[in-house]
C-alpha positions as CSV (number, residue, x, y, z in Angstrom):
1,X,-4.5,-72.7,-15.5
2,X,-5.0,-76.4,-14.4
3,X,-2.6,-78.8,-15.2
4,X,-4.7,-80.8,-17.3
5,X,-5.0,-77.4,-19.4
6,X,-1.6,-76.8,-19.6
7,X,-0.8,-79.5,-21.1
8,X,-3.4,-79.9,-23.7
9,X,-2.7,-76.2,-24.9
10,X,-1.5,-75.9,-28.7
11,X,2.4,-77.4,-28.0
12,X,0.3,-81.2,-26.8
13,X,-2.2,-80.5,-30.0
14,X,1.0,-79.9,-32.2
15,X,2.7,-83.4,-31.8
16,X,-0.8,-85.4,-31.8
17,X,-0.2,-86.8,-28.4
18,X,-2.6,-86.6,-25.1
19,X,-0.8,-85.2,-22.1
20,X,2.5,-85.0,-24.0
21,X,4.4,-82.0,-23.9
22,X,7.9,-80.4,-25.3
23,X,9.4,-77.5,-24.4
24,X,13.0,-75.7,-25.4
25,X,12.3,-73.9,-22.2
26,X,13.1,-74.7,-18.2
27,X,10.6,-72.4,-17.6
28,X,7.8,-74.2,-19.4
29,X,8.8,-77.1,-16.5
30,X,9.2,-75.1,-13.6
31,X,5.2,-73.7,-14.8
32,X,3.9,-77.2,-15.0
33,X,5.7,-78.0,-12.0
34,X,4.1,-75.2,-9.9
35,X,0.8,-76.1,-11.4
36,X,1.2,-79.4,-9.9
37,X,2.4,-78.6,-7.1
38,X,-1.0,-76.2,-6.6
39,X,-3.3,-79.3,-7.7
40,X,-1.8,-81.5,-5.2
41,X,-0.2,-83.7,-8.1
42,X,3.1,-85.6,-7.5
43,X,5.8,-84.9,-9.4
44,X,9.1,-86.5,-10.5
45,X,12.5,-84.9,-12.2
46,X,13.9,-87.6,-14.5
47,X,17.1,-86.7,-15.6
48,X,18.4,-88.4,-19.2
49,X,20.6,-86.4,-20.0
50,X,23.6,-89.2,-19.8
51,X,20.8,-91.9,-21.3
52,X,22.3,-93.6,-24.5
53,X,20.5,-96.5,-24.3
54,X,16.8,-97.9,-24.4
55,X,17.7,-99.6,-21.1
56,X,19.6,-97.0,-19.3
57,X,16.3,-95.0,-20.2
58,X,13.8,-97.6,-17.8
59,X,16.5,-97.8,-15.7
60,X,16.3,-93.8,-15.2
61,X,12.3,-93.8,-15.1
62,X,12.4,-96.6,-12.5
63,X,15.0,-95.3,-10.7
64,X,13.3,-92.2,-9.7
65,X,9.7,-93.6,-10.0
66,X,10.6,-96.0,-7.1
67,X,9.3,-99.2,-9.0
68,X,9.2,-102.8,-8.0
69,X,11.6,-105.0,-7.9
70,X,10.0,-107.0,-10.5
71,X,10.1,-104.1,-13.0
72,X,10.7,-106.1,-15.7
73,X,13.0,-102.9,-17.6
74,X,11.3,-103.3,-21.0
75,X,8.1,-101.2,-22.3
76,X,4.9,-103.6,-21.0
77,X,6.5,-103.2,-17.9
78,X,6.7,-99.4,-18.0
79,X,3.3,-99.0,-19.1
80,X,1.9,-101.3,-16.3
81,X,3.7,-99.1,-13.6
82,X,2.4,-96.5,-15.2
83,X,-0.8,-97.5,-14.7
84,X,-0.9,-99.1,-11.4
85,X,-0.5,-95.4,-9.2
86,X,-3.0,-95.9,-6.5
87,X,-2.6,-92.4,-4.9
88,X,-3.2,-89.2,-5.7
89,X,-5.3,-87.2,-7.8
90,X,-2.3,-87.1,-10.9
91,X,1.4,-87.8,-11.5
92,X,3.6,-85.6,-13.3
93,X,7.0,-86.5,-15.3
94,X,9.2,-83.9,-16.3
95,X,12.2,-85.8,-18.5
96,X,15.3,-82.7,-17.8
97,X,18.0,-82.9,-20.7
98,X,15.7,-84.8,-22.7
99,X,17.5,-83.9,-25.8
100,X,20.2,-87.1,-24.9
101,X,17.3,-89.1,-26.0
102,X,17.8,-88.2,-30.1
103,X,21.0,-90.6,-29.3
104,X,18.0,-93.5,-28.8
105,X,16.7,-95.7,-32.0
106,X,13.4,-93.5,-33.2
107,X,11.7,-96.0,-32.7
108,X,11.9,-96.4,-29.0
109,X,10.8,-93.0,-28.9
110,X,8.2,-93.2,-30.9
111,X,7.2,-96.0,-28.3
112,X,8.1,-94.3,-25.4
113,X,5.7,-91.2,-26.6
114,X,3.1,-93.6,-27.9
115,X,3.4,-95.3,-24.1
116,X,3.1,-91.6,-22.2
117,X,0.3,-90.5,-24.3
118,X,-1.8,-94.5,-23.8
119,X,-1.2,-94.0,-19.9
120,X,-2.3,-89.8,-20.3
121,X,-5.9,-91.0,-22.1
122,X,-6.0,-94.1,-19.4
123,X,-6.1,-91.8,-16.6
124,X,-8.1,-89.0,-18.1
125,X,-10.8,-91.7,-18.3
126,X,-10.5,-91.8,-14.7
127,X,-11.0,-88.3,-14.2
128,X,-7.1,-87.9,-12.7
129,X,-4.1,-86.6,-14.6
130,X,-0.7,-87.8,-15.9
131,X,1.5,-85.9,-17.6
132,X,4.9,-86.0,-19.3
133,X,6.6,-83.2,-19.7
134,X,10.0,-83.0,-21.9
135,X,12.7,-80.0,-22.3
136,X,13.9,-80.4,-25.1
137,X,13.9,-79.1,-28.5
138,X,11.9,-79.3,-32.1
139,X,14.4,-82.8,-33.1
140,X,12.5,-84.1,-29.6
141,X,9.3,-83.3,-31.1
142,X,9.5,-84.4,-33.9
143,X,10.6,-88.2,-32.5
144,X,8.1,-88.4,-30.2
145,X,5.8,-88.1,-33.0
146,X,3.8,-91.5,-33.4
147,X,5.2,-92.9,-36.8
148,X,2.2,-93.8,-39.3
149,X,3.0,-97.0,-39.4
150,X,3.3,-97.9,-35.7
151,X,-0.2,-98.8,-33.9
152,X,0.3,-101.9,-32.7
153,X,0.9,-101.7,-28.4
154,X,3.1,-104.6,-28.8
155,X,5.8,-102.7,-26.9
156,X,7.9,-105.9,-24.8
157,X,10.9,-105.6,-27.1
């Protein structure tokens, strides 16, 4: 299966988010890794598992993303890294220990999902794939979840 495939299967559909996906299981990673991996698509382990904090979280994704100096550590700035890969034909974030994040405000969650799944469509429309993969379990799901009342992308907090 294609990457892209993998992760718009039923687990994607479940939590209402494009190119989204939770998993209890390593193994569900290590698939979408070796899919990746087959596609030519980069890939990057983020591990949050000691992540209390919205900032220790950007810290963690720009740590192992490699961004700018000017990484501004708040969510524009994520989302406009996010969106300024120039090479490659997709990018592929697997969060490892991603349950730590259930000690984060649900609403920095909710924004972080809501920010994966914006960059997910943005690149679809340009016929390449991102993906963010999670292992973690239903609680993760279920916070990543975009909140009815949260549709505004005002996300600089």
């Amino acid at each position: 299966r294609p990457l892209q495939q993998f992760c718009e299967d039923s687990v994607t559909r479940e939590i209402g988010m494009h190119g989204v996906r939770v998993s209890e299981s390593e193994t569900a990673a290590h698939e979408a890794e070796a899919l990746a991996g087959t596609e030519n698509i980069a890939v990057w382990r983020i591990d949050v598992g000691s992540v209390r904090t919205k900032s220790e979280l950007l810290t963690a994704i720009g740590r192992t993303l490699g961004t700018p100096d000017y990484f501004g550590s708040n969510w524009d700035a994520l989302e406009e890294c996010l969106r300024d890969f120039d090479e490659g034909k997709g990018w592929l974030l697997i969060f490892e220990h991603a349950d730590a994040l259930l000690a984060l405000p649900r609403q920095d969650l909710t924004v972080l999902g809501e920010i994966l799944s914006g960059v997910a469509e943005f690149w679809s429309a340009e016929k390449r794939v991102f993906a963010a993969h999670f292992v973690g379990g239903a609680g993760l799901k279920a916070a990543l979840q975009p909140a009815s009342s949260m549709g505004s992308k005002g996300y600089m907090q």
